[in-house]
C-alpha positions in Angstrom: 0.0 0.0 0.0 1.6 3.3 -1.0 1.8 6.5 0.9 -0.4 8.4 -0.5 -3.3 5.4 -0.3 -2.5 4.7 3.1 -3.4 8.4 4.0 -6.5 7.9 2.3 -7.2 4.8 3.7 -6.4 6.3 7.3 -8.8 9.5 6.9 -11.4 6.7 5.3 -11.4 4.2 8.3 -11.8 7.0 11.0 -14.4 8.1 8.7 -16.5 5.1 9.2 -15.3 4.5 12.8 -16.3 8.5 13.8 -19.7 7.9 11.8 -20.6 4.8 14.0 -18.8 5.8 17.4 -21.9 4.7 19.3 -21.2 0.9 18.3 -17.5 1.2 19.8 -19.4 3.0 23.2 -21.8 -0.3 23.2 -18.7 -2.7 22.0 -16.7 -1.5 25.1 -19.4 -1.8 27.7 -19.8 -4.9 26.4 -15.9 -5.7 26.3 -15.7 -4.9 30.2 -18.1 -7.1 31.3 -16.9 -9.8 29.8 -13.7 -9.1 31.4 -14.7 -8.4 34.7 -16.5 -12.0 34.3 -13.4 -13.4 33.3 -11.7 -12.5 36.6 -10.1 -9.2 35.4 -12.1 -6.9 38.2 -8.3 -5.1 39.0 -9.1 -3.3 35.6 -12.1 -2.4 36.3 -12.7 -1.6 40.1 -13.5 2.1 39.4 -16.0 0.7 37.6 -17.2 -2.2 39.6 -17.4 -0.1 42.9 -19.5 2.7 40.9 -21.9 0.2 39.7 -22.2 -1.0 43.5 -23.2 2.4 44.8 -24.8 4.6 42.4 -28.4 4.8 41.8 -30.0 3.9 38.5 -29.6 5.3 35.4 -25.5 4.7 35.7 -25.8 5.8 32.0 -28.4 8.1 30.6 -29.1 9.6 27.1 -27.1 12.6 27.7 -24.0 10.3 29.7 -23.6 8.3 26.4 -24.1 11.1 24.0 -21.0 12.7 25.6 -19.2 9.6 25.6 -19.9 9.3 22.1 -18.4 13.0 21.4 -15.4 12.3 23.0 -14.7 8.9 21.0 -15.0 11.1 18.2 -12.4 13.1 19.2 -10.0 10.4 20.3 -10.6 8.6 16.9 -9.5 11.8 15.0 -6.6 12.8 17.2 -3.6 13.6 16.3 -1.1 10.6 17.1 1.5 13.3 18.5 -1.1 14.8 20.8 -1.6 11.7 22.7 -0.7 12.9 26.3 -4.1 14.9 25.8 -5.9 11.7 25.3 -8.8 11.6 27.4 -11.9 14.1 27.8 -11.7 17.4 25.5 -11.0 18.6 21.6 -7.2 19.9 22.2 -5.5 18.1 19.3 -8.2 16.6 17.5 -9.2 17.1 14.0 -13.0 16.8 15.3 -14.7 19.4 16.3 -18.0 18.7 17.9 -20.2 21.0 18.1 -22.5 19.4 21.3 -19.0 19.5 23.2 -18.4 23.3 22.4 -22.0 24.0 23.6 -21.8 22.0 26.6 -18.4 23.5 27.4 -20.1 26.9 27.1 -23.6 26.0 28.6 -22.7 23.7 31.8 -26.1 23.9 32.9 -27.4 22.3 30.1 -25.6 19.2 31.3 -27.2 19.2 34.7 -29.2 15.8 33.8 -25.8 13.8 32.7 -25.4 10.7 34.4 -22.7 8.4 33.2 -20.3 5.7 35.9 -17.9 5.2 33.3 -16.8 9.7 33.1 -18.0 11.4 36.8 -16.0 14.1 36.0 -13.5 15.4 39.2 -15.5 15.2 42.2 -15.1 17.2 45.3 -14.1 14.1 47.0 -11.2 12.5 44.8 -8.2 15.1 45.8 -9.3 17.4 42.6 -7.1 20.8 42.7 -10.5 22.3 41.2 -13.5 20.4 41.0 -15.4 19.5 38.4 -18.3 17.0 38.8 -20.3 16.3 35.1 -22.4 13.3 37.2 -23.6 15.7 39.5 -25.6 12.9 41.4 -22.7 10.7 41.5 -20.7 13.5 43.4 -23.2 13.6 45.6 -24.0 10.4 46.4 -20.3 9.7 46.8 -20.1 12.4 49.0 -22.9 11.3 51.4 -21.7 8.1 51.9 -18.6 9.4 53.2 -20.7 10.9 56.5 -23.4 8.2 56.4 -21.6 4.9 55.9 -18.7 6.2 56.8 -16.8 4.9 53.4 -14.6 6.8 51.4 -14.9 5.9 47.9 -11.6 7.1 46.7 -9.4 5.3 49.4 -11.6 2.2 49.3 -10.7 1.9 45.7 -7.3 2.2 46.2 -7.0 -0.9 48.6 -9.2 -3.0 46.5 -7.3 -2.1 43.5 -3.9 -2.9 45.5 -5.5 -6.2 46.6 -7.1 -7.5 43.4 -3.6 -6.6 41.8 -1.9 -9.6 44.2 -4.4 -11.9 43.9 -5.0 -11.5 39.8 -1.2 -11.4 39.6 -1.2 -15.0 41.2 -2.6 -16.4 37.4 1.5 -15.7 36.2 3.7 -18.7 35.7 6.5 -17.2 33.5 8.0 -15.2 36.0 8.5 -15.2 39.8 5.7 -14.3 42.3 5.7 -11.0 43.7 7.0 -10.1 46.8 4.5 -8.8 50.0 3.5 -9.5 53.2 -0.1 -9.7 54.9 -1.1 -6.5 56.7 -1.4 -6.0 60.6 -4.9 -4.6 61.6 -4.0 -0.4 62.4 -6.6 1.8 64.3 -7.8 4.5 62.4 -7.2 7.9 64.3 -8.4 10.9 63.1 -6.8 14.4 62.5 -9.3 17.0 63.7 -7.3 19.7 62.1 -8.8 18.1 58.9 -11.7 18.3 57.4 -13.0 14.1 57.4 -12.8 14.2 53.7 -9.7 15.1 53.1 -8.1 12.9 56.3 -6.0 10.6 54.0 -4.0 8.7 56.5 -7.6 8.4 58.4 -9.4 7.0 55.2 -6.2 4.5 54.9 -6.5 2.9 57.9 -10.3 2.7 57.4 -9.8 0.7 53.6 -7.0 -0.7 55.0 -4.7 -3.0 51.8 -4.9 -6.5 52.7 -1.4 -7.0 51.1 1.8 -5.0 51.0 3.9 -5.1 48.1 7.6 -4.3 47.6 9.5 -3.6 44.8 12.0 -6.0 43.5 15.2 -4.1 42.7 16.9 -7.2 41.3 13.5 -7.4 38.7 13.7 -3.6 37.7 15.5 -4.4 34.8 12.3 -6.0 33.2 10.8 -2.6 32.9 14.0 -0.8 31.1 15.4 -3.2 29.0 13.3 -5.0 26.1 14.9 -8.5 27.3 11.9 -9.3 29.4 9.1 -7.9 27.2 10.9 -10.2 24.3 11.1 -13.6 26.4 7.4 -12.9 27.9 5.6 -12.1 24.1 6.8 -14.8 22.2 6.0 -17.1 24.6 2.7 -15.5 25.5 2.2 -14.1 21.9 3.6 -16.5 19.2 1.1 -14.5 16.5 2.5 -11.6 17.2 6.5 -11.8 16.4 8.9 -9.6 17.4 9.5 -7.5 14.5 13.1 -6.4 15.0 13.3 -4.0 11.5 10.8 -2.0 13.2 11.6 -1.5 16.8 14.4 0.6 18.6 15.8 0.4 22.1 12.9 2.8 23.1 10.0 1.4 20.7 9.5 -2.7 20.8 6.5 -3.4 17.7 5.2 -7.3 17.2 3.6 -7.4 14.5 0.5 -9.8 13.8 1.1 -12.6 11.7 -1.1 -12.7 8.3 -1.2 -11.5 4.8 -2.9 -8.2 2.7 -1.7 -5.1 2.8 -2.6 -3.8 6.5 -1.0 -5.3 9.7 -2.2 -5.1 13.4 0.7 -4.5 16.2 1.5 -4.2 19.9 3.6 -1.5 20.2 5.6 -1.2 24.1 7.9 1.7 24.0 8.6 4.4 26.6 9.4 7.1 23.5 7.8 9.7 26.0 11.1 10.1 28.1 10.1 7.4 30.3 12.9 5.1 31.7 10.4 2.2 31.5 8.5 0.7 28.9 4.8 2.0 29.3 2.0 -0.7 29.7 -0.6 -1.4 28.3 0.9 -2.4 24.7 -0.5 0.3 22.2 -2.5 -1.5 19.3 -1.8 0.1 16.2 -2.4 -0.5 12.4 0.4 -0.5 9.9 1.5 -0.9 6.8 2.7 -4.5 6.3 5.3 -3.4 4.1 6.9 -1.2 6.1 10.5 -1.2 6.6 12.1 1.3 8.5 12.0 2.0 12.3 8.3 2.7 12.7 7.7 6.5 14.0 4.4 7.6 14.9 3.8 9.1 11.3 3.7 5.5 9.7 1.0 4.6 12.2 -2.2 4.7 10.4 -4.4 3.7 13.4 -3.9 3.5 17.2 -7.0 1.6 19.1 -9.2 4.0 21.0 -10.9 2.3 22.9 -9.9 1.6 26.5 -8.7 3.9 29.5 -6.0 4.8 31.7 -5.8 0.9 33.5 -3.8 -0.1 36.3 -0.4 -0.8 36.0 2.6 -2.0 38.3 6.8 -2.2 38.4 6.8 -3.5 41.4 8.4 -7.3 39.8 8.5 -8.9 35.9 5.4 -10.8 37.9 3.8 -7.2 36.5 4.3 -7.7 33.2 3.5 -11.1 33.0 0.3 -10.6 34.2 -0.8 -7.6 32.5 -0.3 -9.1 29.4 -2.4 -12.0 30.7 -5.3 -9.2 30.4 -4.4 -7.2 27.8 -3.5 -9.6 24.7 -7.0 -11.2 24.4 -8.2 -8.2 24.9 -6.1 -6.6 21.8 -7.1 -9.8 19.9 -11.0 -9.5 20.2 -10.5 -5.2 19.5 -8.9 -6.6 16.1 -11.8 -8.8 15.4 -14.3 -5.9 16.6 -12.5 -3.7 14.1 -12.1 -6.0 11.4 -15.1 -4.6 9.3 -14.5 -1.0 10.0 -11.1 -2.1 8.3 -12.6 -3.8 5.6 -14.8 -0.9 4.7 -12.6 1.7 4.6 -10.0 -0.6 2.2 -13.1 -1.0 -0.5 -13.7 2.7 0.3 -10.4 3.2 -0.9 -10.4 0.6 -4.0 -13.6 1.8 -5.3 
């Protein structure tokens, strides 16, 4: 596929992917409750602890019509803009006009109600607030005073505890290293307001497990040795594809035929010392021969969110690929007519 056809093809497939951004919205719900019913609730507890609490709708008409809008920007980003992935239009091609009038009319989004996007509530440690599910701000904030649970602190020990247990499913690499937890007595600091006494809420949600780093292990996270031994034994369809990579940029490449090629790209080309998890799913050129930059990247998967992720041991690794390579697999069958689409799109 030549340059100039794999732009067109590019602009066509987030063409057809922006026009149907509700199915990816409904394809991802569906996607994460599948893998919370696989055993993945780590990468989901947000999620899982939201659902718990909240009152009916968790997601209204207005809630998914934003969510929608905002897929619509991540599918037309720009790929070098991706630190501002998440909510907003900086660096997208897409202007919507629903998010401009929102942005300008808050009001008019007094009804949204969506789990998935709150918003920054005044509970979570938010330098400025800014609750979008105003009734999820508030019933978050209730239940701090009237079941005395702190919804930001109880996530954070059942993320940490979920993270040992889940990691236990690794066999590769060795187990991580913790100790159990002694019961503490939560003591409060009167000087503080209760909602913002961390050490307090700590003690309350107390972790279950403590987990060290392994020094001797760090070297799993800055030096591609690791990532190599743990994908092709984990990911034989998706081979290490040397001509691409750098010491900064690691790209496996699915196996197959045509023109197109899905990859899992690991790098830490941000200026991190580590390699960044989860793997990037991207869409190249099969042809492609030099060291793959951003600009030969003619897709990068969009749907997902910012998911857990440890250095504490190569335990880390091992197990977040565990979640995240079916999970790349099924995106690629999800995607698979989008593709196909926008390639007779481009043939016609």
């Amino acid at each position: 596929m030549a340059n100039e056809k794999s732009e067109s093809f590019a602009h066509s497939l987030r063409e057809v992917l922006s026009n149907d951004a509700d199915k990816l919205f409904d394809f991802q719900l569906a996607l994460m409750e599948r893998e919370i019913d696989d055993g993945w609730r780590v990468f989901y507890a947000k999620e899982i602890l939201f659902k718990e609490v909240l009152p009916a709708p968790l997601i209204n008409e207005v809630g998914k019509l934003y969510a929608v809008e905002q897929l619509r920007c991540e599918i037309w980003r720009d790929l070098d803009q991706m630190a501002w992935r998440g909510f907003g239009q900086t660096g997208s091609n897409y202007r919507s006009t629903l998010l401009a009038h929102w942005s300008e009319h808050p009001e008019t989004l007094k009804e949204y109600r969506n789990f998935l996007h709150v918003g920054s509530l005044d509970t979570s440690g938010a330098f400025t607030p800014d609750p979008l599910d105003h009734t999820a701000n508030a019933v978050l904030r209730q239940r701090i005073e009237t079941e005395h649970k702190h919804w930001m602190y109880e996530l954070e020990a059942m993320m940490n505890d979920w993270y040992v247990e889940a990691s236990a499913q690794g066999v590769l690499t060795p187990s991580l290293i913790g100790w159990d937890q002694a019961p503490a007595a939560p003591i409060r600091d009167m000087s503080k307001a209760l909602v913002d006494d961390k050490q307090y809420w700590r003690t309350v949600h107390q972790e279950r497990w403590s987990v060290a780093g392994n020094a001797n292990e760090f070297k799993a996270f800055i030096k591609p040795d690791e990532n190599l031994r743990l994908m092709a034994a984990m990911a034989p369809d998706f081979p290490y594809a040397a001509h691409l990579s750098t010491g900064k940029r690691l790209v496996f490449v699915q196996q197959g035929d045509g023109p197109l090629a899905w990859a899992l790209m690991i790098d830490k080309t941000d200026g991190s010392t580590t390699y960044r998890y989860p793997p990037k799913l991207i869409l190249i050129r099969r042809t492609q021969t030099k060291k793959l930059k951003d600009a030969d990247i003619l897709y990068m998967n969009v749907l997902g969110k910012s998911f857990v992720s440890h250095i504490d041991g190569a335990r880390c690794l091992e197990m977040e690929l565990l979640f995240h390579l079916p999970r790349s697999r099924r995106l690629i069958a999800f995607y698979a007519p989008f593709v196909q689409q926008a390639l007779r799109h481009v043939s016609s």
